[in-house]
C-alpha positions in Angstrom: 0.1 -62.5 35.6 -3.0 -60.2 36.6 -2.7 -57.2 34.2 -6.4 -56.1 34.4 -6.7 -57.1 30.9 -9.2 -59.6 29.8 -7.8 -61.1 26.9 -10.8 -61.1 24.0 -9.8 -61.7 20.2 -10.2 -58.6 17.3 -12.4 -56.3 18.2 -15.9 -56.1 19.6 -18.3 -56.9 16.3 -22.0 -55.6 16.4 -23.5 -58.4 14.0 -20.3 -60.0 13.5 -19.1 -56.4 12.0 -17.4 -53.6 13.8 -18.9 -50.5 13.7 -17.9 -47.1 13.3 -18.0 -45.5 16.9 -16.1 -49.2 18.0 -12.5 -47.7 16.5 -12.4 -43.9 16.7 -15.1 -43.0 20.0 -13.0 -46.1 22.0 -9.9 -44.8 21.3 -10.4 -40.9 21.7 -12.1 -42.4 24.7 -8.7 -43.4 26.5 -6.2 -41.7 24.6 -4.9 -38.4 22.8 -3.1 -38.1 19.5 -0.3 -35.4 20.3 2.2 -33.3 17.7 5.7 -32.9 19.2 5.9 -29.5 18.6 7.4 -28.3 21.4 11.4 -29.1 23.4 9.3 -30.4 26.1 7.4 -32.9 24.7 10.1 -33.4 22.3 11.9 -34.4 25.6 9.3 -36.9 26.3 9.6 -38.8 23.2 13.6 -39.0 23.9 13.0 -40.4 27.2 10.5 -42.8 26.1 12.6 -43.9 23.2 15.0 -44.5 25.5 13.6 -46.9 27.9 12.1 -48.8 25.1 15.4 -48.9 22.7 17.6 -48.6 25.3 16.1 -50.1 29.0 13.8 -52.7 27.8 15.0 -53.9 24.2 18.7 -52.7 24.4 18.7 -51.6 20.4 21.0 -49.0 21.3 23.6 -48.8 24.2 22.3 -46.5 27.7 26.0 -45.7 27.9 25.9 -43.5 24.9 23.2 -41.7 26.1 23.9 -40.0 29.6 20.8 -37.9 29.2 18.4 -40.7 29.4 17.3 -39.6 26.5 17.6 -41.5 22.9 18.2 -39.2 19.8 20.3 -39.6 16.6 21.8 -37.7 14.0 17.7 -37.7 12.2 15.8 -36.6 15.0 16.5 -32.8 14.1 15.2 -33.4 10.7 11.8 -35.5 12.0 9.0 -34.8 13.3 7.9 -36.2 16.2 4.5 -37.5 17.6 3.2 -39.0 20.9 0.3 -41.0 22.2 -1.0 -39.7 25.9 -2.8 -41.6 28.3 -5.8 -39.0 29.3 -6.3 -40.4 32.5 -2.7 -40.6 33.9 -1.2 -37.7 31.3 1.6 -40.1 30.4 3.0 -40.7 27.1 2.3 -44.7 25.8 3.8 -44.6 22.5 6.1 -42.6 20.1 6.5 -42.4 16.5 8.8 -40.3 14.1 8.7 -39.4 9.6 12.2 -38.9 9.0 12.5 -36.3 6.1 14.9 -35.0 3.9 17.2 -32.2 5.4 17.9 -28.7 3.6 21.8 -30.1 1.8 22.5 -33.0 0.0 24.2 -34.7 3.1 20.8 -35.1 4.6 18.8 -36.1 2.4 19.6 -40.4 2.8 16.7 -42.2 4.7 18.0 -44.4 7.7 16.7 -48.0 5.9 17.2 -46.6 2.6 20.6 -47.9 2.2 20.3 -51.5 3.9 16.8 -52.1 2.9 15.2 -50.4 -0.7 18.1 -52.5 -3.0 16.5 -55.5 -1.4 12.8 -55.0 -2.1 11.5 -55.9 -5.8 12.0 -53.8 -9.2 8.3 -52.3 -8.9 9.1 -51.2 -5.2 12.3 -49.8 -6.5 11.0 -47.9 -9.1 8.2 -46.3 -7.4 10.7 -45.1 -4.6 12.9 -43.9 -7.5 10.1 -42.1 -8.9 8.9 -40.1 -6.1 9.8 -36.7 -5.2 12.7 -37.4 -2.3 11.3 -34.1 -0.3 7.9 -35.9 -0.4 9.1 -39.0 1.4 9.3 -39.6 4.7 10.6 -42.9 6.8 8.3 -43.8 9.9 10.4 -44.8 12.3 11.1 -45.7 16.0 7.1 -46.3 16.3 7.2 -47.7 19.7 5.0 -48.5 23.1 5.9 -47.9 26.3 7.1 -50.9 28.8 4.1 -50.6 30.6 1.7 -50.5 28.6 3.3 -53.4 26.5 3.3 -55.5 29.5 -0.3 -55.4 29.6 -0.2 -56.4 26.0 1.6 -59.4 27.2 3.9 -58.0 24.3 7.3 -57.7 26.5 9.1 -59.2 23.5 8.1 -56.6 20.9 9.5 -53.1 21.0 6.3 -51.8 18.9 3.9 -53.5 21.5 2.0 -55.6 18.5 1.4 -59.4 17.6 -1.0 -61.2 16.3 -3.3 -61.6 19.7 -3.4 -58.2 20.9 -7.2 -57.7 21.7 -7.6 -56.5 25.8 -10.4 -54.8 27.8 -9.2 -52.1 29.9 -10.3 -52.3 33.4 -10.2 -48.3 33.7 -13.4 -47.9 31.4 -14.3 -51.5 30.5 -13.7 -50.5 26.5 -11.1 -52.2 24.4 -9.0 -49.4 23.2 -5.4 -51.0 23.4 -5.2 -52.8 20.1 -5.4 -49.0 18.5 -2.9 -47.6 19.7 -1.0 -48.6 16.2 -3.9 -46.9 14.5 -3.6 -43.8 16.8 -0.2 -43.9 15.4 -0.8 -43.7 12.4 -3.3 -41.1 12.9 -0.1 -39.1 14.1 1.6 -40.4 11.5 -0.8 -38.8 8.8 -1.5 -35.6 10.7 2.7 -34.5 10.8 2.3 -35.6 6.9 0.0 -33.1 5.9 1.8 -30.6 8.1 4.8 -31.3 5.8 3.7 -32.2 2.7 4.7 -35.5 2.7 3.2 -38.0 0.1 5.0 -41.3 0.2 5.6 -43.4 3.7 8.2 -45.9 3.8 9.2 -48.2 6.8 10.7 -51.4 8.5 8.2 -53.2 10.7 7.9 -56.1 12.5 6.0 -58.8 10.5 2.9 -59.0 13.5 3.0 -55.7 13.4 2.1 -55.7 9.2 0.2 -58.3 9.7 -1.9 -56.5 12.7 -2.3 -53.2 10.8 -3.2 -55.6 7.7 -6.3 -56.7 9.7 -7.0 -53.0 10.0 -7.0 -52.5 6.4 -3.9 -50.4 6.5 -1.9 -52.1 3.8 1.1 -51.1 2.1 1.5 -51.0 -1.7 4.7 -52.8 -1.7 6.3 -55.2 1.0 9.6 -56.7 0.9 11.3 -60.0 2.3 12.3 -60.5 5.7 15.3 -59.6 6.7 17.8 -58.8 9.9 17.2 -55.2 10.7 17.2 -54.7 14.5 15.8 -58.1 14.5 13.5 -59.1 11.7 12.0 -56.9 10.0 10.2 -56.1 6.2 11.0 -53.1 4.2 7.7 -51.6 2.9 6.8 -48.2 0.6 3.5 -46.9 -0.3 1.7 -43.6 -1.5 0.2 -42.1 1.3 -2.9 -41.4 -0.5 -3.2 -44.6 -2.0 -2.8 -46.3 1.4 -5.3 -44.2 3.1 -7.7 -44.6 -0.1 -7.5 -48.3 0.4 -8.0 -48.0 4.4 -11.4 -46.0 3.2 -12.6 -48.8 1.0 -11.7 -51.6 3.8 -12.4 -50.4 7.1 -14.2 -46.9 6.8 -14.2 -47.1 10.8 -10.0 -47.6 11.0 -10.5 -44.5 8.2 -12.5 -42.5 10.2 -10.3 -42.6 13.4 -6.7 -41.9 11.3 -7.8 -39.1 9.3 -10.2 -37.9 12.3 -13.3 -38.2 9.9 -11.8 -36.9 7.1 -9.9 -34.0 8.5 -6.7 -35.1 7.5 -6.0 -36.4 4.1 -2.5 -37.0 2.0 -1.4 -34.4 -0.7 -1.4 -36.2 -4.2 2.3 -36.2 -5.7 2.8 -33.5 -7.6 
């Protein structure tokens, strides 16, 4: 299929190592990192969600959602983020932290229940030990069907394997395989908003492994396991993770905390 993708593998490497400008000027290049903050972009991450959890990988039924629009019972306490396309002004990807709400009925975590009792003792403890207003799930992190077609990624509702290095014919730079990163750029900047110091999450295992080759790497990573298909549990310190991206990958750095801009509150 002719996507106007040339497939190319990692990144492009200026003496076999990427540089700086490769990560963040590439991908401020093609796209925009944008809060939620309003009902109608809020609206737009629904009705993404929905054709990714409910059009293209049917997670959830389209029947319970006459809107078009896919929401839960967490969305009210999340904060949402998008990733826009500058040239066409369309959204490409989505992402949500789940918090804790204002009563004791909302402060569970959507993977808390099925997921934390089956990660190890040193992932339980540190989850135990954290401040439950300072955590925050990431969740529905997803790309649009579009765009993940020209991933070649129809199979994958976050858009990521292990092969996901394109050139885009719009500009000739290879910006797709960031869009994770530009997540988690979003990610970080609606953590600092809130105060949020620990991230946890159920991700695909590409998808780990992907952001692994970025040096975003999670402190603690649990088994495998059925979760909306397979999935691994993982919880981290946000500061700690970002720390780590920093030593890594100062380029992947640069681009999710926008040069520094953004950084994780310590615990307190």
């Amino acid at each position: 299929m002719n996507t106007g993708f040339a497939l190319r593998h990692e990144t492009e490497y200026t003496n076999n190592q990427p540089t700086q400008e490769d990560v963040s000027t590439i991908f401020n290049s093609v796209f925009n990192v944008e809060l939620a903050t309003s009902p109608e972009v809020i609206n737009e991450v629904f009705e993404l969600r929905y054709k990714v959890y409910c059009i293209d990988r049917p997670f959830e039924d389209p029947d319970c959602f006459a809107d078009k629009r896919e929401h839960d019972a967490y969305d009210p306490r999340s904060a949402h983020a998008l990733i826009r396309h500058q040239m066409t002004g369309d959204s490409v990807a989505t992402v949500r932290l789940v918090m804790t709400g204002d009563n004791p009925e909302q402060a569970d975590f959507p993977m808390e229940g099925p997921c934390i009792h089956r990660m190890g003792q040193q992932a339980r403890d540190a989850f135990a030990g954290a401040r439950r207003e300072q955590i925050a799930e990431i969740s529905r992190m997803a790309v649009s069907r579009e765009f993940r077609r020209r991933l070649n990624e129809g199979e994958s509702a976050s858009g990521t394997s292990d092969f996901v290095c394109y050139s885009d014919s719009e500009n000739g730079k290879r910006a797709m395989p960031y869009i994770s990163l530009g997540l988690f750029a979003a990610i970080l900047q609606m953590s600092v908003r809130h105060g949020i110091t620990h991230w946890m999450a159920v991700m695909e295992p590409a998808q780990l492994r992907l952001l692994k080759r970025f040096g975003v790497e999670f402190d603690h990573v649990g088994p495998v396991l059925e979760y909306h298909g397979l999935r691994r549990p993982a919880f981290t310190e946000a500061a700690s993770l970002i720390d780590g991206i920093r030593r890594r990958r100062p380029d992947v750095w640069s681009l999710i905390t926008d040069a520094g801009r953004y950084l994780p509150a310590k615990p307190n």
